[in-house]
Each structure stands twice: as C-alpha cells, then as structure tokens.
SELUMTOR-861495 format. One record per residue (C-alpha): residue number from 1; x, z, y. Coordinates in nm, 4 decimals. Layout:
BEGIN
VEXTI resi       xx       zz       yy
VEXTI  NUM        X        Z        Y
...
REM end
This chain:
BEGIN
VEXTI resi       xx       zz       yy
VEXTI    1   0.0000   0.0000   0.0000
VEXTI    2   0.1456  -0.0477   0.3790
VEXTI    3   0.3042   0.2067   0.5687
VEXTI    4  -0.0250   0.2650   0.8581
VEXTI    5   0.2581   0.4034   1.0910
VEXTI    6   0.5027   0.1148   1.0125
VEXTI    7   0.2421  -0.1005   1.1021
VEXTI    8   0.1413   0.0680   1.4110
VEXTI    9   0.4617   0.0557   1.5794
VEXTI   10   0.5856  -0.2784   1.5155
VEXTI   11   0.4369  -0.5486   1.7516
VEXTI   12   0.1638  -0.8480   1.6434
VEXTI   13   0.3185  -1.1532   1.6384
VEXTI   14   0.1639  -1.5283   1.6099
VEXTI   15   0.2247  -1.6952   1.3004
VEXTI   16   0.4227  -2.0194   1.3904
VEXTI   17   0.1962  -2.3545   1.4303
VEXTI   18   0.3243  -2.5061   1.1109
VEXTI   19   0.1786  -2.1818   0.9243
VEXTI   20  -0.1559  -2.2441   1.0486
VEXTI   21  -0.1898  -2.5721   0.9811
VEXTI   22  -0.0798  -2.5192   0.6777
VEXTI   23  -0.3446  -2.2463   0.5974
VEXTI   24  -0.6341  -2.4468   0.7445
VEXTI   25  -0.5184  -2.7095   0.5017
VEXTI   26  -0.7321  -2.7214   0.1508
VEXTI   27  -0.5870  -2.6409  -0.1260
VEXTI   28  -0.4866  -2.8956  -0.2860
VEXTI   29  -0.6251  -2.8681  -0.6675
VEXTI   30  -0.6322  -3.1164  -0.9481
VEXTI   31  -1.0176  -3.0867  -1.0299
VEXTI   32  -1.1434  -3.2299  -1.3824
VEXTI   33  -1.4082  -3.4791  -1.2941
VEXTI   34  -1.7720  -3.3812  -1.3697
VEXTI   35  -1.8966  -3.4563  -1.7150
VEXTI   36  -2.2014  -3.6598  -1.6153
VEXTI   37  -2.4040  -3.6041  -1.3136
VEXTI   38  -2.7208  -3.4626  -1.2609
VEXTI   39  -2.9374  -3.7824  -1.3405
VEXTI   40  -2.7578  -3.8708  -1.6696
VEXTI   41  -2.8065  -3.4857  -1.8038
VEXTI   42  -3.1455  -3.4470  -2.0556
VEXTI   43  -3.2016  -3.1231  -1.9210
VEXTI   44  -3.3000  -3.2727  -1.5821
VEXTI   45  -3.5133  -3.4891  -1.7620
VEXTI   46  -3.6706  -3.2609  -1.9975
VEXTI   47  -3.7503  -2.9731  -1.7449
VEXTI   48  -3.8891  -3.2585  -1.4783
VEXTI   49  -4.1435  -3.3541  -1.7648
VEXTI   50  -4.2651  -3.0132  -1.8586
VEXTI   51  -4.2960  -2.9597  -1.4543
VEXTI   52  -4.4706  -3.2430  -1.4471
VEXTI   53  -4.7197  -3.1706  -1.7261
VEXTI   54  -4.7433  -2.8259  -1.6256
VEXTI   55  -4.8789  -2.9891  -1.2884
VEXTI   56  -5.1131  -3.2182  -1.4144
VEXTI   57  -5.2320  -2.9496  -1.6791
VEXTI   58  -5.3254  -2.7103  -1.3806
VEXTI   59  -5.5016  -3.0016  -1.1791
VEXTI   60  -5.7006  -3.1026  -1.4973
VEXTI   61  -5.8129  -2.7225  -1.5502
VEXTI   62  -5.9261  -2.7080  -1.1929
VEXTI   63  -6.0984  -3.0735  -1.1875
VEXTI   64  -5.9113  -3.2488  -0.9689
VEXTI   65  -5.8097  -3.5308  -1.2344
REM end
C-alpha cells in the first residue's frame, strides 16, 4: 500500500503528452471474430417464432383475429 505521508509531501506532476496519448489510445487486442451473427443463430429464430405465436395466441383468445 502507499506511504499517505510520502504522497502528501511530494508535489503532483503532469504526466508527459506522449503518456496520455498513449493511455487514451485503445488497447490494442487481437479479438477472435464472432462465430455467426445474430441473424444466422437458431435461437434468434426460434424465440422470434414462439414470440410471435405467443402474440397471435393472445389476439385470437381476445378476438381480435
């Protein structure tokens, strides 16, 4: 852990420009590409039809079909 009085009596200074352009910088990691996107997956598909039904189920109950 730091030193609170270390801290306290040595002065701030400003990291040097580099530095912060640096840390504003993003990372730069190697990501794995997606398997698929969302369209492609069947359990898009599969949950969009049982909304669906579910939908049309509760506007045949009420009449409105």
């Amino acid at each position: 852990m730091a030193d609170h009085d270390d801290v306290l009596t040595q002065r701030l200074h400003h990291p040097a420009a580099a530095q912060l352009r640096a840390a504003l910088r993003p990372a730069e990691v190697e990501r794995e590409p997606e398997e698929g996107g969302l369209l492609v997956s069947p359990g898009f598909w599969i949950a969009g039809l049982v909304s669906l039904l579910i939908w049309l189920s509760v506007a045949a109950y009420f009449g409105l079909l």
